[in-house]
C-alpha positions in Angstrom: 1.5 -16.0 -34.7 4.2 -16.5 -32.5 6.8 -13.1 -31.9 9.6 -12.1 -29.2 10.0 -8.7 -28.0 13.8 -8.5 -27.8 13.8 -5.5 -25.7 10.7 -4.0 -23.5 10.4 -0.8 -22.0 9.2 -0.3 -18.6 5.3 0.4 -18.3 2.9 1.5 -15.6 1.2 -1.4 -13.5 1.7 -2.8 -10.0 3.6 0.2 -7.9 5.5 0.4 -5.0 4.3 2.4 -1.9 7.1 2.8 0.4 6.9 4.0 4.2 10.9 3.2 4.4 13.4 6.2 5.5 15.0 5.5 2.2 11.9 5.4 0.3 13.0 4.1 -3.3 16.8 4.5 -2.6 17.3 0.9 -2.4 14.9 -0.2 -5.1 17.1 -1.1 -8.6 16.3 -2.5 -12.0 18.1 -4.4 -14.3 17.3 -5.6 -18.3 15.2 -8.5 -18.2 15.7 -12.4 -17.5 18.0 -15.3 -18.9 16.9 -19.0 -19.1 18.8 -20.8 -16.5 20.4 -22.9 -19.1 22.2 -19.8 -20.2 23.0 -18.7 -16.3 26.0 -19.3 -14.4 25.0 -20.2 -11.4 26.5 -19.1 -7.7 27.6 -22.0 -5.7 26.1 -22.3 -2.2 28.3 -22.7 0.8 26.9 -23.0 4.0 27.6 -25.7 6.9 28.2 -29.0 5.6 26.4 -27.8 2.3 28.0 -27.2 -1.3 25.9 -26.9 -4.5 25.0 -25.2 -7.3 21.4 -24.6 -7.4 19.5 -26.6 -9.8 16.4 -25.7 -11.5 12.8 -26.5 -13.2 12.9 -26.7 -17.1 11.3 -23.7 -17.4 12.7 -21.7 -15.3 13.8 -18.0 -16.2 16.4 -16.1 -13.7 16.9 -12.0 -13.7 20.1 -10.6 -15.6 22.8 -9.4 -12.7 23.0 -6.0 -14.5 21.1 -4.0 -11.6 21.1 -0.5 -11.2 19.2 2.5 -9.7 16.0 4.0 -11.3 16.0 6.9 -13.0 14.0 9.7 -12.9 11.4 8.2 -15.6 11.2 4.8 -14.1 10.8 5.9 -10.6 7.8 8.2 -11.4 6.2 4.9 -13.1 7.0 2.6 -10.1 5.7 5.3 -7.6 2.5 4.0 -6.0 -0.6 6.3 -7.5 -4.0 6.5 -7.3 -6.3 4.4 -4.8 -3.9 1.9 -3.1 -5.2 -1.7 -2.8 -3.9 -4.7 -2.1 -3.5 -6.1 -5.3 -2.6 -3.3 -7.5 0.6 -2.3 -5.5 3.8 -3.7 -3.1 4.1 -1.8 0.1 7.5 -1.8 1.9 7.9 -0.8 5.8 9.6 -1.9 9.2 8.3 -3.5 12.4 7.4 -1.6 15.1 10.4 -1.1 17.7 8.3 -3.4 20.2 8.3 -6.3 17.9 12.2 -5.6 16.4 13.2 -5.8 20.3 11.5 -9.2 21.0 12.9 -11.1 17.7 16.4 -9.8 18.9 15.8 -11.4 22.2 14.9 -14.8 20.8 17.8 -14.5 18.6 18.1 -16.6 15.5 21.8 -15.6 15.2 23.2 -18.8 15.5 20.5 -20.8 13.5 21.8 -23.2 10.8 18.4 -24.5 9.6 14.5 -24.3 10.3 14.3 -26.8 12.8 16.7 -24.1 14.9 14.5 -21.3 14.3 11.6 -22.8 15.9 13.7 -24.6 18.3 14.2 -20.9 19.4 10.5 -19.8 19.2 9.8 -22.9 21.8 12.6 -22.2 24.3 11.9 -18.8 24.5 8.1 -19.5 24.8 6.7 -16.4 26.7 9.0 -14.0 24.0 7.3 -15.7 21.0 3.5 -15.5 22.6 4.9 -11.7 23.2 5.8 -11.3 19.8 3.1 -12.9 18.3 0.3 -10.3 20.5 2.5 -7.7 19.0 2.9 -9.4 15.4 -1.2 -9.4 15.5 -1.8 -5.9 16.9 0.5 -4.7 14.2 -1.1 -6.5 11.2 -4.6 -5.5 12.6 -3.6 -1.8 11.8 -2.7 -2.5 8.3 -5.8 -5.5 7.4 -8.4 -3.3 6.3 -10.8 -5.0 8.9 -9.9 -8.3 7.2 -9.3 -11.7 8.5 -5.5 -12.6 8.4 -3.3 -15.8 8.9 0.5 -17.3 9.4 1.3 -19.2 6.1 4.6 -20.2 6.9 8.2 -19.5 8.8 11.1 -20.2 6.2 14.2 -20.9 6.4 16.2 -20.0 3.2 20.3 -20.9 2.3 22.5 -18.3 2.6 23.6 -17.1 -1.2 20.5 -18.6 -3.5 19.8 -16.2 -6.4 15.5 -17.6 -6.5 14.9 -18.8 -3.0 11.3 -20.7 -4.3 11.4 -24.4 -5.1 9.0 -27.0 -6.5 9.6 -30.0 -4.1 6.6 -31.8 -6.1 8.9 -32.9 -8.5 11.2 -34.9 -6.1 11.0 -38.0 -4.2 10.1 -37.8 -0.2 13.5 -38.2 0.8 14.9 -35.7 -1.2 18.4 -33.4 -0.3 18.6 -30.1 -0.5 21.0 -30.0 -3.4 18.0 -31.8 -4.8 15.5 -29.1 -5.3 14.9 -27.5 -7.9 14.2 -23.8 -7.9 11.3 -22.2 -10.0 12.9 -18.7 -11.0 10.6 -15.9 -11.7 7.0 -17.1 -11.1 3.4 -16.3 -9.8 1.7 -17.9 -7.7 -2.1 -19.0 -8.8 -4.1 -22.4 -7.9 -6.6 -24.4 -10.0 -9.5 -21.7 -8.1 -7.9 -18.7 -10.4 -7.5 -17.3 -13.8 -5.9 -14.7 -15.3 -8.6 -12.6 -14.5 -9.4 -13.8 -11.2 -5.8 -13.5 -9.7 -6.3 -10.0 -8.3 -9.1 -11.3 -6.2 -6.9 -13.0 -4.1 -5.6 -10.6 -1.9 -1.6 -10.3 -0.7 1.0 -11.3 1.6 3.4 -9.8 3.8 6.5 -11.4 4.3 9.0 -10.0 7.4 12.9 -10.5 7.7 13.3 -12.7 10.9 16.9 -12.6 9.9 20.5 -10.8 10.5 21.2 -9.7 6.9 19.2 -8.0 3.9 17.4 -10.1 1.7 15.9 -8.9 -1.6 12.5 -9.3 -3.0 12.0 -9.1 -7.2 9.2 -8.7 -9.3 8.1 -7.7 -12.7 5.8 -4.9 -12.1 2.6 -5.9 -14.5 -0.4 -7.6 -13.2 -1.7 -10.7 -14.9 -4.6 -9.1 -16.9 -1.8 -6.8 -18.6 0.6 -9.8 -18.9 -2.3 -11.8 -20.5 -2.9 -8.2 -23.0 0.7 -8.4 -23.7 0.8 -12.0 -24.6 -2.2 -11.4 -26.7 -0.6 -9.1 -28.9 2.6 -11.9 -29.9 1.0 -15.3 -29.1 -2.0 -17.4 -29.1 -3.3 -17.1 -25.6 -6.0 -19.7 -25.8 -4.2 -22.1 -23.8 -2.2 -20.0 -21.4 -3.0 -20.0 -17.8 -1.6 -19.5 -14.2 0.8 -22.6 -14.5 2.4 -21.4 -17.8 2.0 -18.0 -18.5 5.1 -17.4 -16.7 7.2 -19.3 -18.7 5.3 -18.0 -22.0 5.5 -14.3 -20.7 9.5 -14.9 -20.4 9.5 -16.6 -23.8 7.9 -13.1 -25.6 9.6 -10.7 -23.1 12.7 -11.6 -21.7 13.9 -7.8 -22.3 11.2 -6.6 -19.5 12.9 -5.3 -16.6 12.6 -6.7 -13.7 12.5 -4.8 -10.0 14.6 -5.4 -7.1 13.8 -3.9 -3.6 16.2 -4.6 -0.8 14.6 -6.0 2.5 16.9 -5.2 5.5 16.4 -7.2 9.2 13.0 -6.3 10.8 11.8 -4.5 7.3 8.8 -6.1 5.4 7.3 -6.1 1.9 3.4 -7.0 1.1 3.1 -8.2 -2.4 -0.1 -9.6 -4.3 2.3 -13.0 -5.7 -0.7 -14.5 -6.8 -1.1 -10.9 -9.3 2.8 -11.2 -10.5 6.0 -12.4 -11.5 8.3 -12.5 -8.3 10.7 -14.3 -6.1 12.8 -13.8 -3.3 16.4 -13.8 -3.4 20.2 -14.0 -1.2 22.5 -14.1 -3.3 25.6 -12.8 -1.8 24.9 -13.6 2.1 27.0 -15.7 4.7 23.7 -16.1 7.1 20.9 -18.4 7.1 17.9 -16.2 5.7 14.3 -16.7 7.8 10.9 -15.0 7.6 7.3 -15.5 8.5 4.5 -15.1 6.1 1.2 -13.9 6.8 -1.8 -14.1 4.3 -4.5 -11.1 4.3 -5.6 -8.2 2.3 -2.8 -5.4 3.3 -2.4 -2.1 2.7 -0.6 0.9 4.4 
């Protein structure tokens, strides 16, 4: 039994609790994804670079027709019932402390990682300022958890899915090189599809000087594995392909687009859902820091 749901309605599942001014204001949908094969790609101009973005085989990319929620579709998004980390994305802003010390370091005129971090060591007794802060802010929102720094990225300016698989490339691969995964989750060998809500969540902060937008399909993986279960044999789906097999059945499920300005933050379980990170349509290099924990606000 193999059957594709043309068009999908939206359904309760992972929510979004907002602490933003604008609450879900700036928080759109649109109709579903496209294979990349059937895309037309934005070409990427920045610095000395000028590509289209290439991507993996499988790889499925959200249709451009966004607009706002309505009435029905926000009460479904709204964040309900006991808030956890997996079970819901959270959206927020830095304190006003740590929004005036990542102004002072300014990234501004960074072209590349290497900059940004050339900037956290020049300005070394801003960065162990910001950090103190970074830490006394995450400690109010950890649940009495431990918490770490996964990473400081560096994204292009105007890439519609900002994650890449590198695996796939030789060590002294270019940029135009990579190859960008689409809409994807991300589980390890140590999950299933039942074990991905166990994981706990990240929160990833916008370092830089224009919006950046974060998108996800708004299921968890036990309901994507229910769904699946209903069109497809799901005997040999798991946390490396159930994306692409999801996208296969579904490609008519919306997908959810939240709009992260500078100093503003989202905290996501990624390892629960379909998401990626996107800039299409900015001039500026795109840089943020990822922490790992078990958030919740």
């Amino acid at each position: 039994m193999s059957l594709t749901a043309t068009a999908t309605t939206l359904k309760k599942g992972i929510g979004i609790h907002s602490k933003l001014p604008s609450g879900l204001d700036d928080v759109q949908i649109n109709s579903g994804v496209i294979h990349h094969s059937e895309h037309e790609g934005s070409r990427v101009n920045f610095e000395h670079f000028s590509f289209v973005p290439l991507y993996i085989d499988e790889a499925y990319i959200p249709k451009r027709d966004w607009r706002p929620l309505d009435i029905d579709e926000q009460r479904l998004i709204t964040a309900s019932g006991e808030l956890k980390d997996h079970n819901n994305i959270y959206l927020g802003e830095l304190p006003e402390s740590a929004q005036k010390l990542i102004q002072e370091i300014d990234f501004s005129t960074c072209k590349g990682r290497e900059h940004v971090m050339q900037r956290f060591a020049e300005n070394k007794e801003l960065t162990i300022a910001l950090n103190t802060e970074l830490h006394n802010f995450l400690s109010t929102i950890a649940n009495g958890k431990s918490f770490h720094l996964h990473c400081i990225t560096a994204n292009l300016p105007n890439v519609e899915m900002v994650a890449c698989d590198i695996t796939r490339l030789p060590e002294d691969f270019t940029i135009p090189e990579k190859k960008y995964m689409g809409m994807h989750n991300d589980g390890t060998q140590f999950m299933t599809l039942h074990t991905t809500y166990k994981h706990g969540n990240r929160i990833c902060i916008n370092l830089g000087s224009q919006t950046r937008y974060f998108l996800y399909i708004n299921l968890s993986m036990i309901q994507v594995y229910n769904m699946l279960k209903e069109v497809t044999d799901v005997s040999k789906v798991d946390v490396y392909n159930v994306a692409e097999t999801f996208f296969k059945h579904f490609p008519g499920y919306p997908v959810i687009r939240m709009a992260q300005k500078p100093f503003q933050y989202y905290i996501a379980p990624t390892d629960n859902c379909f998401h990626d990170g996107s800039t299409l349509g900015n001039t500026e290099l795109d840089i943020n820091m990822v922490y790992f924990g078990n958030f919740t606000h």
